[in-house]
C-alpha distance (Angstrom), angle and dihedral (degrees) to the residues before:
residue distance angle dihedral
X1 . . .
X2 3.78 . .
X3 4.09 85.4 .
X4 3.67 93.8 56.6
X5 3.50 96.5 47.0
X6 3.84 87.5 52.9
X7 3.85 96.4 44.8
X8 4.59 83.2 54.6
X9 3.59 86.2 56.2
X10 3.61 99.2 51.9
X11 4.02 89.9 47.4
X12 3.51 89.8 63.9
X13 3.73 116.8 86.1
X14 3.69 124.1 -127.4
X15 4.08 114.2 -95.0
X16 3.79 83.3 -125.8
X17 3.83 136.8 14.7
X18 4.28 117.5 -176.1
X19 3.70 133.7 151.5
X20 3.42 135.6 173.9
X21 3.83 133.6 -165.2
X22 4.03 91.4 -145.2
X23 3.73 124.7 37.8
X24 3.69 100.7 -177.1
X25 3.91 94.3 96.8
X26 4.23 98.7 40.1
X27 3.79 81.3 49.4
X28 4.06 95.3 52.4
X29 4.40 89.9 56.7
X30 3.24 84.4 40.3
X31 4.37 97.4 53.5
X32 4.02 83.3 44.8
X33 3.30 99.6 77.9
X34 3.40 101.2 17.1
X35 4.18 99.8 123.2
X36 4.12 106.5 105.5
X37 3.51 116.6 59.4
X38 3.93 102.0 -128.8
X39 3.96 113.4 57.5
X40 3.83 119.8 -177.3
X41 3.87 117.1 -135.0
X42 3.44 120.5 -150.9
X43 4.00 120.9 -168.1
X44 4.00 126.5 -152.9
X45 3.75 130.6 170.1
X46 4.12 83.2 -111.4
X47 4.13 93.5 49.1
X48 3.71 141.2 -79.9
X49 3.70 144.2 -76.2
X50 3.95 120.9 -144.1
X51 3.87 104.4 -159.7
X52 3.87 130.7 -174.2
X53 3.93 132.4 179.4
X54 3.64 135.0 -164.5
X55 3.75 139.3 -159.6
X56 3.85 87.2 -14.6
X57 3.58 89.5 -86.1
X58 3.87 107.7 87.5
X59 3.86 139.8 23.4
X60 3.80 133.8 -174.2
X61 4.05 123.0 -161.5
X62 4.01 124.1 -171.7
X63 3.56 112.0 -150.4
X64 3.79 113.1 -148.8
X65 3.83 115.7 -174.0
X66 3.40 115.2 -152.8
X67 3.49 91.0 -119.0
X68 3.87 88.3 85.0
X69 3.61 91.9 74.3
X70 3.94 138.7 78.9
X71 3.51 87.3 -139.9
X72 3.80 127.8 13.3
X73 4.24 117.1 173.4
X74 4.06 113.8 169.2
X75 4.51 98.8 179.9
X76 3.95 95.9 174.8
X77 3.34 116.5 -136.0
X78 4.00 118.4 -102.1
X79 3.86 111.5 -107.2
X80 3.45 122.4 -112.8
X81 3.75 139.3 -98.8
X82 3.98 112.0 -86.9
X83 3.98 80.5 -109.4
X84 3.85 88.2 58.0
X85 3.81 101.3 43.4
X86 3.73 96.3 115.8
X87 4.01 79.1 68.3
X88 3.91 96.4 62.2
X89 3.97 120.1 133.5
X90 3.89 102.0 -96.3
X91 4.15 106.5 -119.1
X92 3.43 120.3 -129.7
X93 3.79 133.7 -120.1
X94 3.43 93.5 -146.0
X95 3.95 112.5 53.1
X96 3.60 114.0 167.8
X97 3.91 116.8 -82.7
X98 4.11 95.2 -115.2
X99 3.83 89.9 43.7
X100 4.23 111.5 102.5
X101 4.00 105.8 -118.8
X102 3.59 94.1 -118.0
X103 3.49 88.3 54.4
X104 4.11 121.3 130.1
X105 3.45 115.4 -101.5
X106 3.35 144.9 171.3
X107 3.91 131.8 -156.0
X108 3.95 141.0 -162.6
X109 3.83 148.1 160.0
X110 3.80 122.4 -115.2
X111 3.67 135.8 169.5
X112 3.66 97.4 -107.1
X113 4.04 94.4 -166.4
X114 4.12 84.4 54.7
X115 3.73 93.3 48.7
X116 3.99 91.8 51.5
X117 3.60 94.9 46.8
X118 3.76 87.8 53.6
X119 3.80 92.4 56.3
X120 3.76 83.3 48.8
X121 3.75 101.1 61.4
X122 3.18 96.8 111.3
X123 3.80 98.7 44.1
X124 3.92 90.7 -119.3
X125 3.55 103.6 97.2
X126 3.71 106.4 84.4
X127 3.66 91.1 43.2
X128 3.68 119.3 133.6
X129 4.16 119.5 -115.8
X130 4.03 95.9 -72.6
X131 3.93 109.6 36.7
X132 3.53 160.7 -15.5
X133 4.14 121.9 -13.3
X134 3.87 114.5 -101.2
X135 3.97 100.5 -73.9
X136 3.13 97.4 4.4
X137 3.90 131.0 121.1
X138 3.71 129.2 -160.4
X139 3.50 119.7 -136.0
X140 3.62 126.3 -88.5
X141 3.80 117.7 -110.5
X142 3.59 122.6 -138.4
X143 3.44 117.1 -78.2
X144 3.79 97.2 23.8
X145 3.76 119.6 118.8
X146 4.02 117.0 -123.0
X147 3.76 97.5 -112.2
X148 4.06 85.5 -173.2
X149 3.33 120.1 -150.1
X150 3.22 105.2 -23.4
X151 3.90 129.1 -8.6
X152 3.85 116.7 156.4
X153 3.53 96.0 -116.0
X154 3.56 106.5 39.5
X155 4.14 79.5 59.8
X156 3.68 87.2 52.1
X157 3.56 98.2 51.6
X158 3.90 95.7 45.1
X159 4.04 91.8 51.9
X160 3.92 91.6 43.5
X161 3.96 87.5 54.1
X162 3.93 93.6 41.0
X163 3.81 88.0 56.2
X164 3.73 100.2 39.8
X165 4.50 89.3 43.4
X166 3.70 88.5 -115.1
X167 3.49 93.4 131.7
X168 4.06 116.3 96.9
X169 3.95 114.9 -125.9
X170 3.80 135.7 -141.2
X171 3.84 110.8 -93.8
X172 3.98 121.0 -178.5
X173 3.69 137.9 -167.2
X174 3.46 118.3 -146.3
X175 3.69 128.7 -163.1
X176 4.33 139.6 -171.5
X177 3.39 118.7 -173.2
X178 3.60 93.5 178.0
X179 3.70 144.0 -94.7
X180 3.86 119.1 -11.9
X181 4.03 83.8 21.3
X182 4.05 119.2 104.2
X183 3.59 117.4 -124.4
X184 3.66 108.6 -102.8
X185 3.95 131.1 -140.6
X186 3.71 132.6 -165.8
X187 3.52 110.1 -174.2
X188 3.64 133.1 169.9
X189 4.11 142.1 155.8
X190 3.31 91.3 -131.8
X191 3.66 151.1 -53.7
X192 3.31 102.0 -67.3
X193 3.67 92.4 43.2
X194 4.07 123.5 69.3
X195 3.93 126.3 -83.7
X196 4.01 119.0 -136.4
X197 3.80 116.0 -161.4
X198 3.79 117.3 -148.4
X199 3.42 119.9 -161.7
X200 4.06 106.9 -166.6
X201 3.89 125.7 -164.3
X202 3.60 112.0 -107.1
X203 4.10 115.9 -161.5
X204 4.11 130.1 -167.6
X205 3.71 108.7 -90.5
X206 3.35 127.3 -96.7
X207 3.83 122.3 -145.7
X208 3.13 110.2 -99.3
X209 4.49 134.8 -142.3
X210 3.78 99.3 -83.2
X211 3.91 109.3 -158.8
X212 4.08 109.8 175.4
X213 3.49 124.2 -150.7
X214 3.49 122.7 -145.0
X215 3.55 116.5 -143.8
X216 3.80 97.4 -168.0
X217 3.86 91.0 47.3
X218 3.87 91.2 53.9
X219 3.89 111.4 129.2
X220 3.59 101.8 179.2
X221 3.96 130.0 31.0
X222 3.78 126.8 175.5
X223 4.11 137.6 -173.0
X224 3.30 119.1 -162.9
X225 3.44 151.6 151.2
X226 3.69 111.5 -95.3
X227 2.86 94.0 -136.2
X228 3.85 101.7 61.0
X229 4.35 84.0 58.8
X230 3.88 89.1 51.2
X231 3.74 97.4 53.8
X232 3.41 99.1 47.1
X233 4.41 90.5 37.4
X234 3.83 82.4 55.6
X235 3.76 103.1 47.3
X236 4.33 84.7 65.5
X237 3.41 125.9 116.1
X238 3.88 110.2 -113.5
X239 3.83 83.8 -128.6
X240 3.81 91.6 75.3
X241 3.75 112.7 131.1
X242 4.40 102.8 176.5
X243 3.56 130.5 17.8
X244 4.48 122.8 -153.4
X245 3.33 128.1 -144.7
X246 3.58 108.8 -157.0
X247 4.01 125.4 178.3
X248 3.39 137.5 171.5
X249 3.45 137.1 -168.2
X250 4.02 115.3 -96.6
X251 3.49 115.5 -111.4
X252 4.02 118.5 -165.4
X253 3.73 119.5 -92.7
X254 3.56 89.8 10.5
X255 3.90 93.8 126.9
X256 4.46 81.6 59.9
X257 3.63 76.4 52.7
X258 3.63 114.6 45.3
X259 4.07 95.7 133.8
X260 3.81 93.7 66.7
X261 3.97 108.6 23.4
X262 3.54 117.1 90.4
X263 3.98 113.9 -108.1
X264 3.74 111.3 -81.8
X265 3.98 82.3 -147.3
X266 3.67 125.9 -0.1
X267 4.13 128.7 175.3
X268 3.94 115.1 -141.9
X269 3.26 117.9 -164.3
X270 3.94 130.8 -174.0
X271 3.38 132.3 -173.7
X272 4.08 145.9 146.0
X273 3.77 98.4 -61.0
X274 3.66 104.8 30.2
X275 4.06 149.5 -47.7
X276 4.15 131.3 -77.8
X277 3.65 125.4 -161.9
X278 3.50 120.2 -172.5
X279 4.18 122.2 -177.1
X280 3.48 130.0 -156.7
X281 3.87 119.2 -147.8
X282 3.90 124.8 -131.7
X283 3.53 92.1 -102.6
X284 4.30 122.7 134.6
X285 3.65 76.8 -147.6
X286 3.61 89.5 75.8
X287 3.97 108.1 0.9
X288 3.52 106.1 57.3
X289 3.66 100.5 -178.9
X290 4.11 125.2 0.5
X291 3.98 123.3 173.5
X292 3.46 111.1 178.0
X293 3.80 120.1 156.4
X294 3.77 100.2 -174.3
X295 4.14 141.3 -8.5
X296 3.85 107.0 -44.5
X297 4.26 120.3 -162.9
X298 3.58 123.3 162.7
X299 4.12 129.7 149.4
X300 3.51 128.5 -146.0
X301 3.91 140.8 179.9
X302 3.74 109.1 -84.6
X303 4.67 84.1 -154.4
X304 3.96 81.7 66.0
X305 4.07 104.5 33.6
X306 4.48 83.8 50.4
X307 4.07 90.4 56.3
X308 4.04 77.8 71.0
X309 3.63 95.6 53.8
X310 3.83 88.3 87.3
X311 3.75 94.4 56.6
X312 3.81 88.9 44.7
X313 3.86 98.8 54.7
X314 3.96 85.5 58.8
X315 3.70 104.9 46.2
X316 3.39 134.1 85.2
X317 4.16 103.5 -150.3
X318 3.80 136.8 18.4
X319 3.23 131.0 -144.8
X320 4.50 114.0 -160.8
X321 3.40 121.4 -165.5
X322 4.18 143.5 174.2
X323 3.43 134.2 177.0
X324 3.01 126.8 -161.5
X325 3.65 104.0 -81.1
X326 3.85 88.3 54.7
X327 4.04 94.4 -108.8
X328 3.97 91.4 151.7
X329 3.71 120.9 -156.4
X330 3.33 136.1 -170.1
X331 3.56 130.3 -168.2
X332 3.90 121.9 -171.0
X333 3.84 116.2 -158.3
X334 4.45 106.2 -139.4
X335 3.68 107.9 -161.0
X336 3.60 117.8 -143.4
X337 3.87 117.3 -120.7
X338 3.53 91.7 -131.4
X339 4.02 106.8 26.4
X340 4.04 118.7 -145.1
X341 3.58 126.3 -152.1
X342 3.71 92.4 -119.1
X343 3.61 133.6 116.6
X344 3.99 103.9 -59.9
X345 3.52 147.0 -38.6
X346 3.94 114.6 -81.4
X347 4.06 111.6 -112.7
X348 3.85 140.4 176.9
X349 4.09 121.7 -122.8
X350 3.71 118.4 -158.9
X351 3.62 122.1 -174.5
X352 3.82 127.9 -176.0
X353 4.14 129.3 177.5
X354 3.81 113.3 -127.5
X355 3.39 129.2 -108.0
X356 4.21 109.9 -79.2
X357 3.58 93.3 -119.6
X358 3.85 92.9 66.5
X359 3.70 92.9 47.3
């Protein structure tokens, strides 16, 4: 009986099937918002979202197409009898942003901290676009001396294959069976090298802080190069308590005029030992895109606005918007090493509720 209740099991296909032959990029959306320990996973046919909140006040959502993957399967599971329907897949609040809304999907907890340390094993996965992570060391291949820590030509030899894309990369296989089942990993450098298989604790949803934003109510929106955020983010004193927003309409010939216009877009920021300001000019140069139909000030917590930071130092643009509540959102486009002619580019969405005094 025991047998035939095994044999059903196998029959049914996993909710979700993916693999990839380099981990380095799923790993970098994944690091972005890594910062709460509980991150809710929601799968579609066109991806998933992994989404985590904190202090009620700010949550950040990657959006990974499945177009990222080598192979990307989402079979949702078959609902219940009426008998059963305490046992349906939770839905998620979050589906991703090419997925219909009446699409299937299916949603769980993991520990997201757990999950990234398991595509880590090896030390490879937070590795830049030519080698090993920071600390980490691959494995050695048969046949290849040990050159320890250090020896000359070991060094040369690993740089000369980093350069020419000799070196092997980590590729996983990851597997969901469905609800009371852990999300499984196969990972492994390459096939010469060993395979670890993770299996990570998957939990029912919860629902999760739900902060709309309104397109049509949107009073300030900026394009820039990321860039041009993470200099200036990174030049602040750690001591920084609040962060402004401040926009202002653009006026014409106001970047021939930069001494006496008021800043089209300006960052305040105040902390123990002092203030910074720090303008941007009206320049496509720098300022891709601004809309901004009248004077715009809003405050937020710099502790919240730094958990994007992460997320920042791997994109490539930045799109900031506030409507006019203040809900501030910032979305920060990742390039793909090697980009794919599917649907979109994967990107990260924080969004963060001003300060009360600016409401």
């Amino acid at each position: 009986m025991l047998e035939a209740v095994d044999d059903e099991e196998e029959r049914i296909p996993p909710v979700l099937t993916s693999s990839l032959h380099d981990i380095r990029y799923f790993s970098s959306l994944l690091r972005g918002v890594n910062f709460a320990n509980r991150a809710t996973v929601t799968i579609t046919a066109s991806g998933f979202t992994v989404q985590v909140e904190e202090a009620r006040t700010i949550i950040a959502t990657a959006y990974i197409f499945a177009d990222i993957f080598d192979e990307y399967t989402y079979s949702p599971p078959a609902p219940d009898p009426p008998s059963h329907s305490q046992s349906q897949p939770t839905s998620s609040p979050t589906p991703p942003p090419s997925s219909p809304s009446d699409a299937p999907t299916t949603a769980l907890e993991i520990p997201l901290g757990t999950f990234i340390e398991c595509l880590n094993i090896f030390g490879t996965a937070n590795a830049g676009a030519g080698g090993a992570g920071k600390g980490g060391k691959r494995w050695r291949r048969p046949g290849e001396e040990d050159d320890g820590d250090g020896g000359a030509d070991g060094r040369a030899a690993r740089i000369q294959q980093f350069f020419t894309g000799g070196e092997k990369r980590t590729g996983m296989r990851m597997s969901y069976m469905g609800e009371g089942h852990p999300l499984t990993l196969l990972v492994a450098e390459d096939a010469a090298g060993p395979t670890a298989k993770c299996e990570v604790t998957t939990y029912e949803a919860e629902p999760m802080l739900d902060l709309p934003f309104d397109s049509d109510q949107t009073v300030l929106k900026i394009i820039l190069k990321s860039s041009w955020l993470r200099d200036a983010l990174s030049e602040l004193d750690q001591s920084t308590d609040k962060l402004t927003f401040v926009g202002n309409p653009p006026v014409p010939g106001q970047a021939r005029a930069r001494t006496t216009a008021k800043p089209i877009f300006r960052i305040e920021a105040i902390g123990t030992y002092g203030s910074t300001e720090m303008d941007y000019p009206n320049d496509r140069d720098v300022l891709e895109t601004v809309e901004c139909p009248h004077p715009v000030n809003f405050s937020y917590r710099y502790s919240h606005i730094s958990k994007a930071l992460k997320a920042l130092g791997s994109s490539a643009k930045t799109s900031l918007r506030i409507d006019e509540d203040g809900l501030l959102s910032l979305q920060f486009l990742m390039p793909s090493p090697k980009p794919r002619g599917g649907t979109s580019q994967a990107f990260v969405e924080f969004r963060c509720l001003p300060l009360d005094e600016t409401i």
